[in-house]
DRENFIMAR-957583 format. One record per residue (C-alpha): residue number from 1; residue in one letter; chain; z, x, y. Coordinates in nm, 3 decimals. Example, Ala and Ser with C-alpha at 12.3 -4.5 7.8 and 13.67 -1.06 7.14 Angstrom:
+-----+-----+-------+---------+---------+---------+
:   n : res : chain :       Z :       X :       Y :
+-----+-----+-------+---------+---------+---------+
:   1 :   A :     A :   0.780 :   1.230 :  -0.450 :
:   2 :   S :     A :   0.714 :   1.367 :  -0.106 :
+-----+-----+-------+---------+---------+---------+
END
This chain:
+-----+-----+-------+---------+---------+---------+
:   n : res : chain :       Z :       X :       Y :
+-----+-----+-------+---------+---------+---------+
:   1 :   X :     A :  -1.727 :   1.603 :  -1.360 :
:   2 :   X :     A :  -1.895 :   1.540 :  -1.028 :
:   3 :   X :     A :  -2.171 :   1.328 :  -1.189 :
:   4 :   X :     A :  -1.948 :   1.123 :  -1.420 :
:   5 :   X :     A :  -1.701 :   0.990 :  -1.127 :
:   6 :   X :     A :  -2.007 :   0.899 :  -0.998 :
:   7 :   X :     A :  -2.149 :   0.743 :  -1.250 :
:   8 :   X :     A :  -1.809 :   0.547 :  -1.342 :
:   9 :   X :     A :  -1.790 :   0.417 :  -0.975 :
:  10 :   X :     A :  -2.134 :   0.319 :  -0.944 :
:  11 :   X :     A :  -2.089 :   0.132 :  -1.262 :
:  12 :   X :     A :  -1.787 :  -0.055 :  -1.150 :
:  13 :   X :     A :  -1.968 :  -0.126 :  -0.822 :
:  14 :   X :     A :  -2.242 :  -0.320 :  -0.991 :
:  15 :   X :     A :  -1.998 :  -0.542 :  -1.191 :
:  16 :   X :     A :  -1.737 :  -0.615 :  -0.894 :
:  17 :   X :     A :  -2.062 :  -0.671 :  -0.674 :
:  18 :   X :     A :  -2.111 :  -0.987 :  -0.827 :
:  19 :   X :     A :  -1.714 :  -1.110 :  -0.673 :
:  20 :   X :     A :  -1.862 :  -0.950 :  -0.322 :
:  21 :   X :     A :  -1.734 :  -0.611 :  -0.310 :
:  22 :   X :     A :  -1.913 :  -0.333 :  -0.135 :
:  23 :   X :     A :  -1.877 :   0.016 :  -0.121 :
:  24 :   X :     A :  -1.660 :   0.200 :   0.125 :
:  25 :   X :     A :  -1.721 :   0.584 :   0.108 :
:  26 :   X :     A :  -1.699 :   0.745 :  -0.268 :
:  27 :   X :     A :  -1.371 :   0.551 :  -0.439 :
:  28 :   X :     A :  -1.316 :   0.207 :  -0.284 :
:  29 :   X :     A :  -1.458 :  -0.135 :  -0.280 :
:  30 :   X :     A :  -1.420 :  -0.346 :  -0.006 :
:  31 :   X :     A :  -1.436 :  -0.757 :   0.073 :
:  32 :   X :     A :  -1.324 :  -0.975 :   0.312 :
:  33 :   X :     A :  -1.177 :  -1.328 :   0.263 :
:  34 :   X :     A :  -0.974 :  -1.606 :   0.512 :
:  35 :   X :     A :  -1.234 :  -1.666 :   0.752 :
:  36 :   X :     A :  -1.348 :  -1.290 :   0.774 :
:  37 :   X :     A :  -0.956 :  -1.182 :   0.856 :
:  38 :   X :     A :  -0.857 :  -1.038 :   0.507 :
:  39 :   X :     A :  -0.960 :  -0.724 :   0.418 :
:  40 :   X :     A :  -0.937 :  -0.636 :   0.004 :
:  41 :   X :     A :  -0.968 :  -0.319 :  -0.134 :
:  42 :   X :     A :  -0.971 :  -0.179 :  -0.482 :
:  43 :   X :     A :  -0.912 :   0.212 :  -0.509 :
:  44 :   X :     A :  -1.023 :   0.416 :  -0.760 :
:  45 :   X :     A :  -0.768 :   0.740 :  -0.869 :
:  46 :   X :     A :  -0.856 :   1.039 :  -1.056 :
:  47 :   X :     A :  -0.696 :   1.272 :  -1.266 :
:  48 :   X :     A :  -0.786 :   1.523 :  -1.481 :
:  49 :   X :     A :  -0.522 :   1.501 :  -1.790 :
:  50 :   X :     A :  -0.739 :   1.794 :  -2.018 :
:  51 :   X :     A :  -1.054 :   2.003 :  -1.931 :
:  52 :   X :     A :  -1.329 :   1.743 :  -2.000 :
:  53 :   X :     A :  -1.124 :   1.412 :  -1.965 :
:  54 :   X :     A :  -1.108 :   1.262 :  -1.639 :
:  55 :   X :     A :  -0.855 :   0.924 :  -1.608 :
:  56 :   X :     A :  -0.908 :   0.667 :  -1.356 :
:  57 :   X :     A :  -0.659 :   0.415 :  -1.228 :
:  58 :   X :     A :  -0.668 :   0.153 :  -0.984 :
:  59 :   X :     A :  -0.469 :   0.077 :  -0.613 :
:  60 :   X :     A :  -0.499 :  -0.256 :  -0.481 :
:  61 :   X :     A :  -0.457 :  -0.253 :  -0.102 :
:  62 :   X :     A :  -0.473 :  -0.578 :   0.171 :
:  63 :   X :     A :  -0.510 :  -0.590 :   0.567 :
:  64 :   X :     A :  -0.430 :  -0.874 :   0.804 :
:  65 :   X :     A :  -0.713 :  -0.808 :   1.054 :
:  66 :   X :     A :  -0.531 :  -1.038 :   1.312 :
:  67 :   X :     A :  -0.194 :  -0.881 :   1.229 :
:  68 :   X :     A :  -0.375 :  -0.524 :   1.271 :
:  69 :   X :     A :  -0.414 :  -0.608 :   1.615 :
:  70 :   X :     A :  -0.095 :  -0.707 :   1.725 :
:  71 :   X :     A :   0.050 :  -0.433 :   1.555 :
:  72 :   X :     A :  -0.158 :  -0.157 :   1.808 :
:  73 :   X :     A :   0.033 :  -0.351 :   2.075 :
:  74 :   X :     A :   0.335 :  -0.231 :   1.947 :
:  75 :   X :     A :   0.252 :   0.180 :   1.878 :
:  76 :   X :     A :   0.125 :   0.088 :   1.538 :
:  77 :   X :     A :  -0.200 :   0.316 :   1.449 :
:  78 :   X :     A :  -0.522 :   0.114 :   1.360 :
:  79 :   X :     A :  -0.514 :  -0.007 :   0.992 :
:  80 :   X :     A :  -0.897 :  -0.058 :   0.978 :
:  81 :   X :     A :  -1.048 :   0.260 :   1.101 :
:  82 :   X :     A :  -1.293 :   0.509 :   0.847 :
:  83 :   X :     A :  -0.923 :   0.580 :   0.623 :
:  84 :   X :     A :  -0.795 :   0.223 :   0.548 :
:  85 :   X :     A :  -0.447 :   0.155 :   0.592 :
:  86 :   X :     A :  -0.305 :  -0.076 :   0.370 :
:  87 :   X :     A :  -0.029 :  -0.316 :   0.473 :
:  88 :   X :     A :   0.090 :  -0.411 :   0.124 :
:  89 :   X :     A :  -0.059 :  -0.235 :  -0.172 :
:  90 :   X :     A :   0.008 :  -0.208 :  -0.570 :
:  91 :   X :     A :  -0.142 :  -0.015 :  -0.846 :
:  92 :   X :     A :  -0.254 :  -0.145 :  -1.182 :
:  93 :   X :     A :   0.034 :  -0.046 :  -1.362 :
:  94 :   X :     A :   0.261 :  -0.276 :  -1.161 :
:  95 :   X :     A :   0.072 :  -0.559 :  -1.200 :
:  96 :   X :     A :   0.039 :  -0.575 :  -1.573 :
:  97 :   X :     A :   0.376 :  -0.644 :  -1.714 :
:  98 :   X :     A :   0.544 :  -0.408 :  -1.942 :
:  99 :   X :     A :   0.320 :  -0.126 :  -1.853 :
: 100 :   X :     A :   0.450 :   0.228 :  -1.755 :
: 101 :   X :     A :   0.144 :   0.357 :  -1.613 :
: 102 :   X :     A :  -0.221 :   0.236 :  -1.690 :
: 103 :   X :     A :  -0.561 :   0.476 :  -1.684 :
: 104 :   X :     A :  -0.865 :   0.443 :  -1.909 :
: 105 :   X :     A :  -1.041 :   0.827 :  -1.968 :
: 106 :   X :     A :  -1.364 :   0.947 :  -1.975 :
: 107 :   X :     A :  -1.468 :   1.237 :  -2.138 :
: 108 :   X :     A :  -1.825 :   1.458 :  -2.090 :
: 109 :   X :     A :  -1.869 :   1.400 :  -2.425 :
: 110 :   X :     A :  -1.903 :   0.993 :  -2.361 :
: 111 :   X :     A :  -2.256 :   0.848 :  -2.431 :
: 112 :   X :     A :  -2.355 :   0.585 :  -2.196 :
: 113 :   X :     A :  -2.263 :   0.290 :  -2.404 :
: 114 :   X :     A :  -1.912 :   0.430 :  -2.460 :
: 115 :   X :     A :  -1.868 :   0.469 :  -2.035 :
: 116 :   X :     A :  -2.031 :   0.088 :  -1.990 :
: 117 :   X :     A :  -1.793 :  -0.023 :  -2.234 :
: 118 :   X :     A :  -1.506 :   0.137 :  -2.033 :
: 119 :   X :     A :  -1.570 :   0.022 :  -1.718 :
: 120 :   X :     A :  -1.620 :  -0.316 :  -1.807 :
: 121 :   X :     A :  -1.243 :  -0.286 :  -1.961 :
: 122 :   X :     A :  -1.167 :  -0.229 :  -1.631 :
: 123 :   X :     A :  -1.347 :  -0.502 :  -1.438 :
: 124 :   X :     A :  -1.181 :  -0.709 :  -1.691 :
: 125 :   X :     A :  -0.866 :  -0.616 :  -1.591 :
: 126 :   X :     A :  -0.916 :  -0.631 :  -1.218 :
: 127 :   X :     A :  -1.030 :  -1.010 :  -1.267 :
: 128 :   X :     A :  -0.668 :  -1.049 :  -1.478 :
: 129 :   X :     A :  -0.427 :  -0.882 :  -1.292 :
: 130 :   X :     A :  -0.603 :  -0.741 :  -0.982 :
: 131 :   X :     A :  -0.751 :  -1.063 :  -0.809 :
: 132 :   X :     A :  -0.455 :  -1.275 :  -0.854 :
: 133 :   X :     A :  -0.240 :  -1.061 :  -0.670 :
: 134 :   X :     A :  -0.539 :  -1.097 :  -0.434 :
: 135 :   X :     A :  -0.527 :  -1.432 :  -0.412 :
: 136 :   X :     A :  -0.148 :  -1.406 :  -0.341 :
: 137 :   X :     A :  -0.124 :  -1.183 :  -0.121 :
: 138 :   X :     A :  -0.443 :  -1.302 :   0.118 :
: 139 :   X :     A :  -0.281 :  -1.629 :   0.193 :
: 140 :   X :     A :  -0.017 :  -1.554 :   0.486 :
: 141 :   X :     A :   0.228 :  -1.770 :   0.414 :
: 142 :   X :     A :   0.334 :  -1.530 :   0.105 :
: 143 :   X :     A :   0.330 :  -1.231 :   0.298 :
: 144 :   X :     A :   0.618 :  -1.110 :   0.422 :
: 145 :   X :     A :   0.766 :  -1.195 :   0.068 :
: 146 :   X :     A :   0.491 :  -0.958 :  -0.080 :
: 147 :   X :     A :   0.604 :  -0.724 :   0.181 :
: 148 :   X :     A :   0.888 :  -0.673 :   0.060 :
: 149 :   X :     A :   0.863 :  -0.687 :  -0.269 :
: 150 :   X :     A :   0.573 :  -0.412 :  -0.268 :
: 151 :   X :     A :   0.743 :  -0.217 :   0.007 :
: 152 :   X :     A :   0.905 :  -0.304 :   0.355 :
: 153 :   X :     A :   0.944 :  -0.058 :   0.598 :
: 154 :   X :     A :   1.056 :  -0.249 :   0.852 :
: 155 :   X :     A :   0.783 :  -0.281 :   1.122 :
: 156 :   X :     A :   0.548 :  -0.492 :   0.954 :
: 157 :   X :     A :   0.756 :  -0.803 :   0.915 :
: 158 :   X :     A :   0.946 :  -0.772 :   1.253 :
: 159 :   X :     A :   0.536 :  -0.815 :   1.338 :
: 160 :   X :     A :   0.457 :  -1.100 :   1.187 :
: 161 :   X :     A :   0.709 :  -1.318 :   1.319 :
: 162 :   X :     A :   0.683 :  -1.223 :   1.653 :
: 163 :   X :     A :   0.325 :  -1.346 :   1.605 :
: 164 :   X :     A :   0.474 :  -1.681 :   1.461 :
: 165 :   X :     A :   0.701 :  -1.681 :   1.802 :
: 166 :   X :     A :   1.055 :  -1.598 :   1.589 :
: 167 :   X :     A :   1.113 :  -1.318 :   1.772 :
: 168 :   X :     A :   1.537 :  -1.370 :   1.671 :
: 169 :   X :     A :   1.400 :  -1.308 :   1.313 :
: 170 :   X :     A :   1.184 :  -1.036 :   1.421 :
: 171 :   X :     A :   1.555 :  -0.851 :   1.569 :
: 172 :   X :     A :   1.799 :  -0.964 :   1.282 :
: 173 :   X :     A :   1.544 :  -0.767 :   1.057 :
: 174 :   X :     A :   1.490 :  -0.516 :   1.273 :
: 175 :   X :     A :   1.887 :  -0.468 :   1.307 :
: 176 :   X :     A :   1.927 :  -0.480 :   0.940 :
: 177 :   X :     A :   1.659 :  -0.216 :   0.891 :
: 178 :   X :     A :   1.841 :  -0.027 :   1.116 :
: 179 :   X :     A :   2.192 :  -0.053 :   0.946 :
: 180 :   X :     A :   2.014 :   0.073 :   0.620 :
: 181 :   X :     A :   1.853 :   0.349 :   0.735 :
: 182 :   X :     A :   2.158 :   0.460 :   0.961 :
: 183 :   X :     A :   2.329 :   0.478 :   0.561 :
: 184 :   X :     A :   2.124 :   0.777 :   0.496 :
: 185 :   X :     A :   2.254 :   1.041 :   0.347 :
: 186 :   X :     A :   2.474 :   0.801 :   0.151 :
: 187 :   X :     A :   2.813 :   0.914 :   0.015 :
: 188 :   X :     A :   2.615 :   0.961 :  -0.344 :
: 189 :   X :     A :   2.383 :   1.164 :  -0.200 :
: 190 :   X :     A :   2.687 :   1.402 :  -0.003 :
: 191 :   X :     A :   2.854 :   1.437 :  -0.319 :
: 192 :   X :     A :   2.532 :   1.498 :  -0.542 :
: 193 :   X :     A :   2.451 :   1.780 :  -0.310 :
: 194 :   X :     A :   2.798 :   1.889 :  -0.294 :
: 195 :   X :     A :   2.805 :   1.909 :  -0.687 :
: 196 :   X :     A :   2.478 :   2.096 :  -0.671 :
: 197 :   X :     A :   2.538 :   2.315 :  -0.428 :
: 198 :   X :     A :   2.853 :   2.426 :  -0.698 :
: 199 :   X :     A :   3.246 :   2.487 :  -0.585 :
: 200 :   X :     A :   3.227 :   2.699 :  -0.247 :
: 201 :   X :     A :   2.812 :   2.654 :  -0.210 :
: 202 :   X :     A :   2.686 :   2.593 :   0.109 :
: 203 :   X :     A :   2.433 :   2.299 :   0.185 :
: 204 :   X :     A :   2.234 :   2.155 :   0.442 :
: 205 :   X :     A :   2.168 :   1.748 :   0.496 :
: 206 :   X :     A :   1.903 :   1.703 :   0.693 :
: 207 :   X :     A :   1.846 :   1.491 :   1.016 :
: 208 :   X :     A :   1.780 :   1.146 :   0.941 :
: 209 :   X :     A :   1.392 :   1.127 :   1.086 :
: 210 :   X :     A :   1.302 :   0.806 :   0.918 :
: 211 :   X :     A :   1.608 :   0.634 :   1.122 :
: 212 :   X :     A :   1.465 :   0.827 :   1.409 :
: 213 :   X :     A :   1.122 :   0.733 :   1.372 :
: 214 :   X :     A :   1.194 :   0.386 :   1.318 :
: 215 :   X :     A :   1.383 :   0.408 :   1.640 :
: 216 :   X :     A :   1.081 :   0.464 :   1.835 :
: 217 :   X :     A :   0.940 :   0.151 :   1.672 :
: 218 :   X :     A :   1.242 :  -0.048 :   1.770 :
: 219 :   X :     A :   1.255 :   0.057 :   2.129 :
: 220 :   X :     A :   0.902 :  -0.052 :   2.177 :
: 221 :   X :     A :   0.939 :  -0.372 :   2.027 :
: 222 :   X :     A :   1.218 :  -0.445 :   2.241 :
: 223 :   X :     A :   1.054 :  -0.338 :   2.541 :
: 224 :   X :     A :   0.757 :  -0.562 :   2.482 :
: 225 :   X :     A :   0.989 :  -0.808 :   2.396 :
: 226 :   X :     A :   1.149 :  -0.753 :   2.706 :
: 227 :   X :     A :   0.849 :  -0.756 :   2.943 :
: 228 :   X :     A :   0.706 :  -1.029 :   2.822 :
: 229 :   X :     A :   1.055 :  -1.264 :   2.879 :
: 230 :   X :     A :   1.014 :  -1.150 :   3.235 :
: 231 :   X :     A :   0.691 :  -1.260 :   3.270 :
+-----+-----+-------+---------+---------+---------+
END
């Protein structure tokens, strides 16, 4: 099985080559657009669905490098050490409409023609689905509406503005952030644990840590914010 991942990802590397990828450890291919300060990355998944069959999908991650730095100001860990971390990031299957999820599987069995074949399927899909969302997402003027339409967790875009000097916006979505994660454990959730815990049950809800994570963000920020209007 070993041998075949290899041989799919080496396959794919000599095809997205050509567009200026390189290889970054085993599973990912790397490039960098916008004047060196846009870092693309195309993941590789495995699974292993029967014995012999391995499926691959596809992540497609992006990383401000200028935004990366500000963000350490603030607490944030470093997005672009050996273990990328993305700042907005989609698989295959949400980028090509209508699809549930999207793999293409290898078998042992597969003759080389059969894997060549297969992986040019998936370049082919990369350069329809993957690089627009490239090309999208890379330009920083759409950002903080891909942000949040691939995932906002509240720290990212309070970032970005403060780097564009609207440090008001920065706080009124840092306060609503605030207000949604202080709505954890809804009143759903109470009475869907309620009703599974059965009549006279006993239950547990949990402290909210992603409110009190997020705090720790918050306080920072503010406290940057802070010093700097001193200064």
């Amino acid at each position: 099985m070993k041998e075949l991942k290899k041989q799919i990802a080496e396959l794919l590397y000599q095809k997205l080559s050509i567009y200026g990828f390189k290889k970054k450890g085993q599973w990912e291919y790397v490039r960098t657009v916008e004047n060196n300060n846009v870092i693309q990355i195309i993941g590789l998944t495995f699974s292993h669905p029967e014995r012999d069959v391995i499926a691959v999908s596809l992540t497609f991650w992006i990383i401000y490098k200028n935004i990366n730095e500000v963000a350490m100001k603030f607490g944030e860990p470093d997005c672009c050490t050996k273990y990328y971390r993305p700042m907005v990031a989609t698989t295959i299957s949400d980028l090509i409409p209508g699809t549930c999820y999207r793999e293409w599987c290898f078998t042992l069995k597969d003759d080389y023609s059969t894997i060549a074949d297969n992986t040019k399927e998936i370049v082919d899909v990369i350069i329809q689905y993957g690089f627009p969302y490239f090309e999208t997402s890379s330009k920083e003027s759409n950002l903080i509406d891909m942000i949040k339409r691939y995932g906002d967790d509240g720290r990212l875009i309070p970032i970005i503005y403060y780097i564009h000097n609207e440090k008001a916006k920065a706080l009124e979505h840092i306060e609503k952030h605030i207000k949604k994660k202080s709505e954890w454990p809804t009143k759903e959730d109470y009475e869907s644990a309620k009703r599974l815990a059965g009549e006279g049950g006993h239950f547990v809800m949990v402290e909210n840590n992603a409110l009190k994570y997020y705090m720790e963000f918050v306080e920072n920020f503010k406290r940057i914010l802070n010093e700097e209007n001193r200064d």
